[in-house]
N, C-alpha and C positions, 0 to 999 in steps of 0.2 A: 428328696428332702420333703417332710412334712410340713403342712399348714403353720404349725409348733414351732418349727425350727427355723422356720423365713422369716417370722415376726422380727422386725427392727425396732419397734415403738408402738407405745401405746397411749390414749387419752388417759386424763386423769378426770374418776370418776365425780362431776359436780355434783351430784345426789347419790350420797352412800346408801341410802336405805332403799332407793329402788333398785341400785344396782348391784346390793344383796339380795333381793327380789329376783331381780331376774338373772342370778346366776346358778339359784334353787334346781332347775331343770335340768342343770347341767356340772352338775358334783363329778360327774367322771370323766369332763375333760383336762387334759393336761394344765398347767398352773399358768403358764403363759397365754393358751387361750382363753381363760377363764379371767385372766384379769385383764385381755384385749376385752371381754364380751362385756365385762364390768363396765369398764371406762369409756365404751359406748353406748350402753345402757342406763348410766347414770348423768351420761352428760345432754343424750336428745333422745326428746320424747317418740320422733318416729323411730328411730333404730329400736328403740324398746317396746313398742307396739308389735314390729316383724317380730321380733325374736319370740315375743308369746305366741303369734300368729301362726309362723313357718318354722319356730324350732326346730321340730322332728327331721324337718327336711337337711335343716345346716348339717346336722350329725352326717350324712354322709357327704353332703359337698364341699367338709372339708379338708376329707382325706385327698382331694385332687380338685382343685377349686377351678382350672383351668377343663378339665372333662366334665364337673358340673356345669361350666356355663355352654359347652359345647353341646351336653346331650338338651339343656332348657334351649334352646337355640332350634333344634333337630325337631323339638316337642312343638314347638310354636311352628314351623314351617309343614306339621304334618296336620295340623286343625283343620278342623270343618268349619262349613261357614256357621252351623252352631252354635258351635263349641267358642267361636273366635271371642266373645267379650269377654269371658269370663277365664278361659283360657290365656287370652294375655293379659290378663291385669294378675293373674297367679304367674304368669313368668315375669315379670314385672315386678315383684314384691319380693319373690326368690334375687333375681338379681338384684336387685338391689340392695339387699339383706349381702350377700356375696361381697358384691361389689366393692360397699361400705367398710365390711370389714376388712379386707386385702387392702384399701387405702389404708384405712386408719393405721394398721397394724406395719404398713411398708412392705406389705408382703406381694404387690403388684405394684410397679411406676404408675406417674401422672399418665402414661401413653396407654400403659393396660388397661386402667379405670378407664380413661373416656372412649378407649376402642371399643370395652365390651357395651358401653354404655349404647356406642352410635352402631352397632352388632345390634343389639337386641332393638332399636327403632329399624333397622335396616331392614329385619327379620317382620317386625308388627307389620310394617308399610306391605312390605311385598305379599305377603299371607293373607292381608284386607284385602288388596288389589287383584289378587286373584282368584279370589273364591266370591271376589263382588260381580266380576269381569263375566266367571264363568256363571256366575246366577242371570247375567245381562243375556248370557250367549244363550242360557236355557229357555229363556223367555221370548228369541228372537228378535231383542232389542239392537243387536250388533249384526248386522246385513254380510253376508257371507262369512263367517267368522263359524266355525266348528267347536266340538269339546277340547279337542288338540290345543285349540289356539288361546287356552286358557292358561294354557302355560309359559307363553310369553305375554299374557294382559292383553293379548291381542291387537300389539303393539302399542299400548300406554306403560308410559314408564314415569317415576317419581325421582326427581334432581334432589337428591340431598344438597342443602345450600348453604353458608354458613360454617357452624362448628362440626352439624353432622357430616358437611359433606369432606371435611378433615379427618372424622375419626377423632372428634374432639369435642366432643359432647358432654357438659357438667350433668351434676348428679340429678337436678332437676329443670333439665334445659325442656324449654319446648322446641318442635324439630319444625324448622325452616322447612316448606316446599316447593316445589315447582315441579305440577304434574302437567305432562304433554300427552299428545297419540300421534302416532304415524301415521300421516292422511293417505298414503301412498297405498294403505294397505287394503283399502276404501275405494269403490267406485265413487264418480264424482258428484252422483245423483244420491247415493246413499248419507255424503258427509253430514251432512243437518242430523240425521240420527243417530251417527254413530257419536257426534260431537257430543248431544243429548244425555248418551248412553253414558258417556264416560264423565260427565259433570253430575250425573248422580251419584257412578260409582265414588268419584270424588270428594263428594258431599256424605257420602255414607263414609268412606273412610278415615273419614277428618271425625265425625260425631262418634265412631266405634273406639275411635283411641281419645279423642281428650271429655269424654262425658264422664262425669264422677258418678257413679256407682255405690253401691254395699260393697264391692270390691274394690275401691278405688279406681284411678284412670291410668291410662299407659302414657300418652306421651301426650301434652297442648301443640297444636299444629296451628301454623301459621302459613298460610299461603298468601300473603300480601305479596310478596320478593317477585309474583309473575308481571308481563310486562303490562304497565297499565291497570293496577290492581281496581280500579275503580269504573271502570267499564267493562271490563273483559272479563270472560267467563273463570271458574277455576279450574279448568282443566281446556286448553289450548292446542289447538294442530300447531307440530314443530314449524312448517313453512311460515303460519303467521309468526309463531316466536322469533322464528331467525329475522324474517322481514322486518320485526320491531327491531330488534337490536342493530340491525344494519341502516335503519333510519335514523331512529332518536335515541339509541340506548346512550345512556349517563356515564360518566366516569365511576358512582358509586355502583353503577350495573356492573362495570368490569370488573372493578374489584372485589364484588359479589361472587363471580363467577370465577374468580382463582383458587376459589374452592369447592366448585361445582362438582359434582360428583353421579353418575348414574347410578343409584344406590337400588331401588326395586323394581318390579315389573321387566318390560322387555330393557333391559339394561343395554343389549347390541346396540339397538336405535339409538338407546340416549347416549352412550356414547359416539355414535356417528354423527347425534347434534352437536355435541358438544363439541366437537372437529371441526365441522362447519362456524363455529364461532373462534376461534385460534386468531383471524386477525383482526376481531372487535377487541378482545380482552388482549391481544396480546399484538401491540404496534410494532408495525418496523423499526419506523425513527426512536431515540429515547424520548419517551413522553415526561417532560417536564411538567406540561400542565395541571398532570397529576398531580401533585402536590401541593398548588394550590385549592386544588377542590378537594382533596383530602382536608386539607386545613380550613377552608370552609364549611365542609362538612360537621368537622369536629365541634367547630366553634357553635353551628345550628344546635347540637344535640345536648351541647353544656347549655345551652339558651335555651333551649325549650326543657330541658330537665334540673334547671336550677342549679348546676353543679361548678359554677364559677367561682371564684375567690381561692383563697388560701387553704392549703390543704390540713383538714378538722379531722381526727378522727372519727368522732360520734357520729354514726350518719353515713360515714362517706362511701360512696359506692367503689365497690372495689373494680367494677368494670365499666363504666363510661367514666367515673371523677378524675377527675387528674391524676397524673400517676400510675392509672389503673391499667386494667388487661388490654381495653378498645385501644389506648392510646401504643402499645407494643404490636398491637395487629395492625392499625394501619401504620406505624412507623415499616412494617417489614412487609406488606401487600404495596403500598405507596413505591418503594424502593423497586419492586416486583414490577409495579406494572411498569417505571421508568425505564426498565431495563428488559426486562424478561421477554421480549418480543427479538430480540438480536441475540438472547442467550438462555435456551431452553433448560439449562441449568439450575434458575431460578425461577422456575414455575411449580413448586412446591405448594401444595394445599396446606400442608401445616406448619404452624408459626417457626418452633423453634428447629426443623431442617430448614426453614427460608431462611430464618438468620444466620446459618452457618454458612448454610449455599453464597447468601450475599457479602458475610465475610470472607469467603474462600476467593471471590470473584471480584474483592476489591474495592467494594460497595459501602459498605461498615467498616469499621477501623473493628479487630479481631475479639480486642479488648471490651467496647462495647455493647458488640455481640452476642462476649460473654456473660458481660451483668444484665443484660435485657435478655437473654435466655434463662437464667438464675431466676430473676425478680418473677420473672411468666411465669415460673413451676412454682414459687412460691405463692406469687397471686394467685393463682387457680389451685391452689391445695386448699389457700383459707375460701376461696367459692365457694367450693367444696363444702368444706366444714359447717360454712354459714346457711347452706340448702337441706346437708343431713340431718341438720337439726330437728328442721320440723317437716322436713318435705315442701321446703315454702321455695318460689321461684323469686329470690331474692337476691341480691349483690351488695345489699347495704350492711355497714359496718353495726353494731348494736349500739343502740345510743344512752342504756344504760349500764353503769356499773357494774350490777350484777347478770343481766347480761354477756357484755364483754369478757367478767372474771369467768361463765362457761364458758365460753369462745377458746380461753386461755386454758380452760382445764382440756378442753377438746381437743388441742390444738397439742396436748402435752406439755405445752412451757406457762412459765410464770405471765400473769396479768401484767407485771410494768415490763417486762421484755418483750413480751409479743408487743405493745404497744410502741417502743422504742423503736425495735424491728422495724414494723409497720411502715411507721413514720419516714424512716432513713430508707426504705425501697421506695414507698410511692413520691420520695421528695427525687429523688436519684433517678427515676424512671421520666416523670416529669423533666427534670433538667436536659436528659439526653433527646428526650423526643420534642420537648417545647421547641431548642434551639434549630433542631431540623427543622420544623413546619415554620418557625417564624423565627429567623434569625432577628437579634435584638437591632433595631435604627441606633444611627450615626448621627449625630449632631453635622446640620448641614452647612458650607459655605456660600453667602449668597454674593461674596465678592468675585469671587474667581468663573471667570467664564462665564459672565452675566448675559452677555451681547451675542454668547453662541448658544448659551445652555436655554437662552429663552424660547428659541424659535423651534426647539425641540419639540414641544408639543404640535406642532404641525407637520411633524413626519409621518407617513403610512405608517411606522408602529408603534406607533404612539395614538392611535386614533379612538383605541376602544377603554372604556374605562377601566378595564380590567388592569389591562397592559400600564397605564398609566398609575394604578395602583399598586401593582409590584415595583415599578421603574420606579417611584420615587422613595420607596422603602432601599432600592442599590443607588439611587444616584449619590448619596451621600458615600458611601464607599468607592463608588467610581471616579468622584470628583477629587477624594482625597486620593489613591490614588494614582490619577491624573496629574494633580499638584506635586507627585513625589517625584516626579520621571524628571530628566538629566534638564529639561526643556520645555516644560508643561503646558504653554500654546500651543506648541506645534502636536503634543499627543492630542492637545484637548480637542482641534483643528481633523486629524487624524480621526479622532475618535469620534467626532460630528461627522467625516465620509461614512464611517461602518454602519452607525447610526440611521441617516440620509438613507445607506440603503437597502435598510432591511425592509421586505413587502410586508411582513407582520411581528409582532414581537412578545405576544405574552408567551410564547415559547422558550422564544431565548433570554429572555426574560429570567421565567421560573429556572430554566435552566442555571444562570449564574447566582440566580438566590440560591440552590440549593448547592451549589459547587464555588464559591468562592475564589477557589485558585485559579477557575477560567478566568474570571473581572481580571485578574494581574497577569493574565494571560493575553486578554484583546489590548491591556494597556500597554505591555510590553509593545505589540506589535504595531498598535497607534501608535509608539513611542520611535518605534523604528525601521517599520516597514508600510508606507500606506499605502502600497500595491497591494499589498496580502488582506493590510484591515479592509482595503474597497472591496476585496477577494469575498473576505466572507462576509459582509453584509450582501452581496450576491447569493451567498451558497451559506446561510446561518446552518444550515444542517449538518455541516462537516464538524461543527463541535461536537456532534452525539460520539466520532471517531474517538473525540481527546479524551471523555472519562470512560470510552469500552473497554478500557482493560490494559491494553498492551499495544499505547498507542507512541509511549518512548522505547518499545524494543527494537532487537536489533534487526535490518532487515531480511525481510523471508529468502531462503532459499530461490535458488533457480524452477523455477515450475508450481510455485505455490502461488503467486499470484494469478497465473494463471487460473487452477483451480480455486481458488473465490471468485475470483472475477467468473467464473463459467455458474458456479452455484448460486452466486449472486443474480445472474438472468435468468437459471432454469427455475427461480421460487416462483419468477412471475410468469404470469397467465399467459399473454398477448405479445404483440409483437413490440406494440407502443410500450407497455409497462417494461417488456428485459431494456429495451434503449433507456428508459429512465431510470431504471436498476441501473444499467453500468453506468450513468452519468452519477449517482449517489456514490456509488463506491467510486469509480474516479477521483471523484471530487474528496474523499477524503482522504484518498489516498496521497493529492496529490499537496493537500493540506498539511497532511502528514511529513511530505519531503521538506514543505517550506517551512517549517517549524523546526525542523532538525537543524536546516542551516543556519535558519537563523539563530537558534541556541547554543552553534557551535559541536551538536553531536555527529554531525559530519561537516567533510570542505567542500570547496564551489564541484573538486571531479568528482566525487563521492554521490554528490547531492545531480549531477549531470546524468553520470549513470543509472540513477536510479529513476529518475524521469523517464530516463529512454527505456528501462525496463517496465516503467508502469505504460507507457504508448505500446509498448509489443506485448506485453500482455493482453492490454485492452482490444487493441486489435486482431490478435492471434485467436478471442475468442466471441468477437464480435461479427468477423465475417463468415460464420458459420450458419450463423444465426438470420444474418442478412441473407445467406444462399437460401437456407432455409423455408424462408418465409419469401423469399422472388422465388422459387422454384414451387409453391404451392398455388404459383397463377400460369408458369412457365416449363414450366417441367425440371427435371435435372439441370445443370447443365451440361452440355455437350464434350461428350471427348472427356479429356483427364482434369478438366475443370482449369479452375487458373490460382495463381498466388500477386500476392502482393506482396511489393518491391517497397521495401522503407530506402529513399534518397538521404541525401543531402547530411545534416547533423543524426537525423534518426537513424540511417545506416550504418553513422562511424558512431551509434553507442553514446551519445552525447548529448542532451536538448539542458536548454535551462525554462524558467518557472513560467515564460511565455510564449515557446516555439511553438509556429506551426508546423505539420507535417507534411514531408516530401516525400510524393508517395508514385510510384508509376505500376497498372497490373498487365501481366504479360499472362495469357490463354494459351492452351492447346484445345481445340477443336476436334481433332484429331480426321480432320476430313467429314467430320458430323456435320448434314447440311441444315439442320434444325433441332431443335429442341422438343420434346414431346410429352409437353403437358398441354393444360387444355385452353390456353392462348398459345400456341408455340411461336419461336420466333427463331429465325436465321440465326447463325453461330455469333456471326460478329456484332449486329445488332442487340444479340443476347448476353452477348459480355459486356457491349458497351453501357447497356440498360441496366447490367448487374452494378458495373464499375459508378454509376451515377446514385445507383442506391446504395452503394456503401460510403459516397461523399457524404449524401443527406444524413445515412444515418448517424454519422459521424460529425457531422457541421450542425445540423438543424437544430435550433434553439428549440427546446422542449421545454414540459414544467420544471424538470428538472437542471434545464440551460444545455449549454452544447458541452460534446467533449472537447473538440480539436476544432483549427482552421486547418482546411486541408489544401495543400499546394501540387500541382500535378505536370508542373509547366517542363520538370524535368524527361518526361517521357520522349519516347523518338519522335522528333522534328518538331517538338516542342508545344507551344500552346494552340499551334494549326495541326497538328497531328491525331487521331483519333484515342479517344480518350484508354482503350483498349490494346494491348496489342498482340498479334497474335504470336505463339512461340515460333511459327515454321519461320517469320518475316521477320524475326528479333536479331539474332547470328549473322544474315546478311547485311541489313539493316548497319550493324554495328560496324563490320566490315568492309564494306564499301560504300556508305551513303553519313553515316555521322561524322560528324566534327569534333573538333580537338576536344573541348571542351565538356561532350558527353561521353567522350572515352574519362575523362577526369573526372565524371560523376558515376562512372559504371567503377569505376575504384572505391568508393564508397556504398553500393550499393547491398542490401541486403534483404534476403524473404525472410519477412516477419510472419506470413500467415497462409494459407493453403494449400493444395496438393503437395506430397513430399516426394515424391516419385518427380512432381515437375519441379519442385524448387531444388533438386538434386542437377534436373537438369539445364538451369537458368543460370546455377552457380559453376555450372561446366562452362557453360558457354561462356559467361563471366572471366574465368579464366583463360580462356583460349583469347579471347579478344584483346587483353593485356598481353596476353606473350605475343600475337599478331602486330600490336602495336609500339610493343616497349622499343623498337628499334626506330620508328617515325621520325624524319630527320627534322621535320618541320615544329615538333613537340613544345621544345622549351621555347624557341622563338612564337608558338604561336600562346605559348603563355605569357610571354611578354608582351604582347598584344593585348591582352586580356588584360593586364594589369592597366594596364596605358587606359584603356577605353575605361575601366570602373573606376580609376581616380580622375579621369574626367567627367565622367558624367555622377558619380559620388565621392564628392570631395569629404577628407575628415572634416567633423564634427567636433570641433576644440579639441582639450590637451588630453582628456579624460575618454575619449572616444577609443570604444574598447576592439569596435567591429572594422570598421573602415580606417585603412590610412595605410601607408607603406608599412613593413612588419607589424603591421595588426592581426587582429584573430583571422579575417577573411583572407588574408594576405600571405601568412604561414599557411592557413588549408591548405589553398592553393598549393604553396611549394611543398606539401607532404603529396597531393596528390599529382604534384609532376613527378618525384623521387620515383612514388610507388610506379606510376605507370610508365615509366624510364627501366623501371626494376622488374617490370612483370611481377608484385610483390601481392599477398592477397588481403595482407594488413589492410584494415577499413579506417582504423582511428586517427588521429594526426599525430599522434607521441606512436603510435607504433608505426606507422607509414614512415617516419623520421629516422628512426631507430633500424628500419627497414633499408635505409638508405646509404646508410654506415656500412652498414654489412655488405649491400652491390658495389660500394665503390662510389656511389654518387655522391655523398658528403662524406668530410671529416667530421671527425670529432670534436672538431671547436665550432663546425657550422651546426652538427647536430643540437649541441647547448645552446646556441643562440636562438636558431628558432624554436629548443624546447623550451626556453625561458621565457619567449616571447609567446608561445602559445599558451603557458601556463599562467601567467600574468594577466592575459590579457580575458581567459574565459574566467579566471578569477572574478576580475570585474566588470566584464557581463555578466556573467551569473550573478553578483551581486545586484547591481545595479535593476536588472530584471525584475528579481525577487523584492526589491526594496521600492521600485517606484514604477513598474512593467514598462520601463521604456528604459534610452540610454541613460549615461549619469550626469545629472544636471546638479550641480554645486547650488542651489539656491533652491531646490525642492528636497534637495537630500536629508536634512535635519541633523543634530547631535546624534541621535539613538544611530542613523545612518553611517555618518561617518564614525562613529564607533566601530562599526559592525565592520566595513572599509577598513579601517585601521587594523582589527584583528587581524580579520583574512587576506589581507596582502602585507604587513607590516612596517606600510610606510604609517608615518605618525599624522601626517596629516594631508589634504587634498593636493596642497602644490608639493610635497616630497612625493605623493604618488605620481601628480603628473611629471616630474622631475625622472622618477624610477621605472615611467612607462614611455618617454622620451628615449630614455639611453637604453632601456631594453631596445625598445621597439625597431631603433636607427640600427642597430647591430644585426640584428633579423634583415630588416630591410635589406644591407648591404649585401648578406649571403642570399636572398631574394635574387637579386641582381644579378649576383657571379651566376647562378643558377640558370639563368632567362637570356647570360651575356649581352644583358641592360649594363654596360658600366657606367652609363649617363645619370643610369636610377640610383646610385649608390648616394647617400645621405651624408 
């Protein structure tokens, strides 16, 4: 398709008599390009200047306007150093002349025009840079550097930054830079010269493109954007740039640099710097803060450019005033950096794929989006218009009449529609992006919560002004509410714990100004759980989970947590950062579980299992890591290495929102009398030393906090027994030297993590030791012993007492793991060890229901009770929002019908406890 035939539109020409003028030249082009060349001819004086100038050349660049600017592009990269000024300001005039008219006409998108724009700056910069480079290397300015190495700048390269380094470059933008060298490339005695070498070629390169001429200029070059523009040289070794950034670089640096780009010269290097900066501009955590500095930012630039008040036509700038292009780019860079560091998705240099990206990702509402993608191609069309004019580096709207009636003829439409237009985008563009950066204040209450809300300001995060200045822009939505919940002291009470303990807060802070629906997210949970609210004023960071994306789906597959949790340690460096990595994901993971239940998207077993999958996960890819890094002081370890044994609730599949872990590790050595790295140590002192550093890495409070408490008392011969044990002494061990008691926790037992060859064979043995023992006559009697001694020495705990007491949850285990180990069964769980039990003959089926009722009832309310206040359930700390939550999930109506339905559950368990143990004495 021809030039002709792509045309969509065309201006209307504001001066008929010039732009019969200059269409004299060109009587035999077709009717459509002749009244495209009119209607830019007559409406701006530069486009009608090219056309006298470069006519001759349009004739053929428009039979294929996309191989015109490909061979002017080829032309400029083959220049002499010469040829270069005069040379590019003739490729310069051509494009432009080009360029202008495929907009005007709609015969190239908004993305064509500014590519080929930031194309031919991409082309000027590199052509300088290298025939400056090699005129340096000619002179012996550049210390080991040859002719060869003129063709990579001899490792200096130019950051496009900005719009060029988008590929978004207006029609008369000046080009942002940041020139580096690669000091690597340099001996260390030479740097001072070659630094020298390349702040000239710099200085040259910047005067050969923006010095106005008899030919005009090519591009205005700004290199302010390097780090420290006012001491530092213009042209910087990448080591000092990285060091700057890694020290004091800015929030507006990062967002700077989301559009960073290695645009000329040795382009390799600058992309390998630009790698090296991945986790300044782009954080782990969601960076909220950003958005206040964004919005400070904003607010400096309308203040230092006058562009405050109501939005005027006449005058207004179409890129920093309200409404305008600035305010859609940092609404979608702002959005960027918040997120873009956990989701490489939305790292997008250019605006309108970032805002699809952050619509797709859940970030922007779709709708949105789509009018702030709209309004930006419209904004930057009238840029456009308003620069082509005269070639002026302008953004301001015309402040006269006839002015603006061109604009409108330029623009193709009428003068009071463009002006309406105008109006209704930048008033609509404004509204969408005001509301983000400053959501509108709340009329505050100073009755409610006076005696709590005052002492606020003397919290750790409430300390810096900042933070103090976001919180009180939410505390009016927080207090209100707070005054809505079922109960309002006790959220407000609740919500003074989370409060109390956050260590800083203009994080979380900006966070809930920008997301709203968290604030009724901590209220709920100050409303009804102030275990969890105390949870994350510990761990504020587990919010970044709630707006990632897909933090109410459904849960992952078997094997996928492991893989994050493994990807989540292998990003970090050290051995300290992966333990602090899996403490971040842990943590919001396990955030994640206690939010579900308490919303009701799962029940107390739902929410139990999933716990114990997040500990075998966690573990299954933590003690690798731990081998790992002891094996790089110690050698391997010996023999087939060892696994870990998950006890107790972790075994049978089960924990709730406070358990510790019951853990015991059993080794094979395999006859290995040492270890052989370069401290080696004896087998069993080598496992025990391992087994200690996977407590630590597991218990020890880091910045991050701890994962687990870990429990090990269950191992053979208990808390005097060696923390290790070895596989050949496990089998005996079980067989002739354990007690009842840890044949009843080897039923329960399960390898959550290590060797699978030995955990193949720990679960053999496992089994052999139940069938060895399921015949012990001494069994149930010595479980009735057991019972005898732990309601002496832990008597229940009121009516509500979910763990201890006759048919209580500890109480049922118990008689599933007498069944199973009576049954030789390899059931781990309590409802399947139960179940297990029916089928050998050891229970019926009316004893099976009773202690599955009581088992079910009663983890119920521990798991609740856990998750709501992390201890047992205390009627007088529990709150409304609590007994609520109670009420759902067991559905008694209120605390004494629960204790009432966990009375006659629990007596019924009990009795078959009894028959079980041939306690008849114990029967209730």
């Amino acid at each position: 398709m021809n030039f002709a035939d792509r045309i969509t539109r065309v201006p209307h020409p504001f001066e008929p008599e010039r732009a019969a003028e200059a269409l004299e030249p060109f009587g035999d082009f077709s009717p459509e390009v002749r009244e495209l060349i009119g209607g830019a001819a007559g409406c701006s004086p530069y486009l009608n200047g090219l056309l006298s100038r470069d006519g001759a050349w349009l004739r053929g660049a428009l039979d294929d306007p996309e191989a015109a600017l490909k061979a002017e592009l080829q032309a400029v990269a083959a220049l002499p150093l010469a040829d270069l000024s005069a040379g590019l300001r003739l490729a310069k005039r051509r494009i432009a002349l080009l360029t202008g008219l495929a907009d005007l006409g709609g015969v190239w998108s908004l993305e064509d025009v500014t590519r080929a724009l930031s194309l031919l700056a991409d082309a000027a910069v590199d052509v300088s840079l290298k025939r400056l480079v090699a005129a340096e290397i000619a002179r012996g300015k550049l210390p080991g550097q040859g002719e060869d190495d003129a063709d990579t700048a001899a490792g200096m390269v130019s950051i496009a930054m900005g719009k060029g380094g988008a590929f978004e470059l207006n029609y008369s933008s000046d080009i942002d830079l940041i020139c580096l060298f690669d000091e690597t490339r340099f001996d260390p005695d030479d740097f001072h010269d070659a630094r020298s070498a390349f702040v000239r070629v710099t200085r040259k390169m910047s005067a050969m493109l923006s010095d106005l001429t008899g030919d005009g200029y090519v591009f205005r070059t700004d290199l302010r954007l390097r780090p420290d523009p006012s001491v530092t040289p213009v042209c910087l070794s990448m080591e000092a740039a990285e060091r700057y950034y890694e020290s004091v670089g800015r929030t507006w640096e990062r967002a700077a640099f989301i559009k960073a780009r290695a645009a000329s010269g040795d382009i390799e290097s600058g992309e390998k710097f630009l790698k090296t900066l991945t986790p300044f501009v782009w954080r782990k955590h969601l960076d909220f803060v950003a958005i206040q500095d964004a919005h400070d930012m904003r607010l400096r630039i309308r203040e230092h450019k006058g562009l405050g008040g109501k939005i005027s036509l006449p005058g207004h700038n179409m890129k920093l005033g309200r409404g305008g292009i600035r305010e859609i780019e940092f609404f979608a860079q702002t959005r960027q950096l918040i997120a873009g560091g956990r989701d490489a998705s939305l790292r997008s240099r250019q605006t309108v794929p970032a805002l699809a990206a952050l619509a797709k990702a859940g970030w922007v509402p779709e709708d949105e989006a789509e009018v702030l993608t709209r309004h930006y191609r419209q904004h930057r069309e009238v840029e456009h218009r308003l620069q082509m004019l005269r070639d002026a580096q302008t953004h301001d709207l015309p402040r006269s009449d006839e002015e603006f009636a061109r604009l409108a003829a330029f623009m193709g439409v009428e003068d009071k529609a463009l002006r309406a237009d105008l109006h209704s985008r930048l008033e609509e563009v404004h509204a969408l992006t005001e509301g983000f950066f400053a959501p509108s204040e709340t009329e505050d209450s100073d009755a409610f919560g006076a005696e709590i809300t005052e002492r606020w300001l003397t919290y750790p995060a409430l300390r810096s002004d900042r933070a103090v200045t976001i919180f009180e822009r939410l505390k009016p939505q927080i207090l209100k509410a707070l005054g809505d919940a079922a109960k309002p002291q006790e959220a407000l009470a609740s919500f003074d714990e989370f409060l109390k303990g956050l260590p800083a807060g203009v994080q979380v802070f900006s966070l809930f100004e920008a997301n709203p629906q968290l604030t009724k997210l901590i209220v709920d949970i100050a409303a009804t759980a102030p275990a969890l609210a105390q949870y994350l004023g510990r761990n504020s960071a587990v919010f970044d989970a709630v707006i990632g994306g897909d933090f109410f789906s459904d849960w992952p597959k078997e094997g996928v947590l492991r893989d994050l949790i493994k990807a989540a340690m292998a990003s970090a460096d050290d051995y300290e950062a992966k333990l602090d990595a899996a403490r971040r994901w842990q943590k919001e993971w396990h955030f994640r579980i206690g939010v579900h239940h308490l919303r009701g998207l799962v029940d107390a077993e739902q929410a139990g299992r999933q716990y114990c999958d997040l500990a075998s996960a966690v573990l299954s890819e933590l003690y690798p890591v731990v081998v790992e890094h002891f094996a790089t002081k110690h050698g391997d370890p010996p023999g087939r290495g060892a696994v870990v044994v998950g006890m107790g609730s972790l075994g049978a599949g089960r924990l709730h929102a406070a358990s510790d872990l019951d853990l015991i590790v059993i080794y094979d050595g395999l006859d290995v009398e040492n270890s052989d790295g370069k401290r080696p140590l004896a087998t069993r002192p080598y496992y025990a030393r391992l087994t200690q550093a996977l407590v630590t890495a597991a218990t020890a409070p880091m910045a991050e906090g701890r994962l687990y408490e870990v429990d090990m008392r269950l191992r053979p011969s208990g808390g005097q027994g060696p923390v290790a044990t070895a596989f050949s002494g496990f089998e005996p061990y079980q067989l002739n030297e354990a007690w009842t008691w840890e044949h009843l926790a080897l039923t329960r037992a399960r390898v959550v993590a290590g060797d699978e060859s030995l955990a193949a064979d720990v679960d053999a043995v496992r089994l052999r030791v139940l069938q060895a023992k399921a015949s012990g006559e001494t069994v149930a009697a010595d479980v009735g012993d057991m019972r005898r001694r732990i309601a002496s020495a832990k008597p229940q705990q009121g009516p509500w007492d979910a763990k201890i007491g006759a048919g209580r949850l500890q109480d049922v285990e118990l008689a599933g793991q007498l069944v199973a180990l009576q049954s030789a069964a390899t059931s781990r769980a309590t409802m399947d060890q139960i179940s297990d039990g029916v089928t050998s003959g050891a229970l019926d089926a009316g004893q099976a229901a009773s202690l599955s009722d009581a088992a079910s009832l009663c983890w119920t309310v521990q798991a609740a009770s856990q998750l709501l206040l992390g201890t047992g359930l205390d009627a007088d700390k529990l709150g409304e929002g609590g007994c609520r939550f109670l009420a759902r999930e067991t559905g008694a109506g209120d605390l004494d019908a629960l204790a009432a339905l966990m009375d006659s559950t629990c007596t019924q368990a009990a009795d078959v406890i009894s028959e079980l143990v041939g306690d008849e004495h114990g029967k209730r």
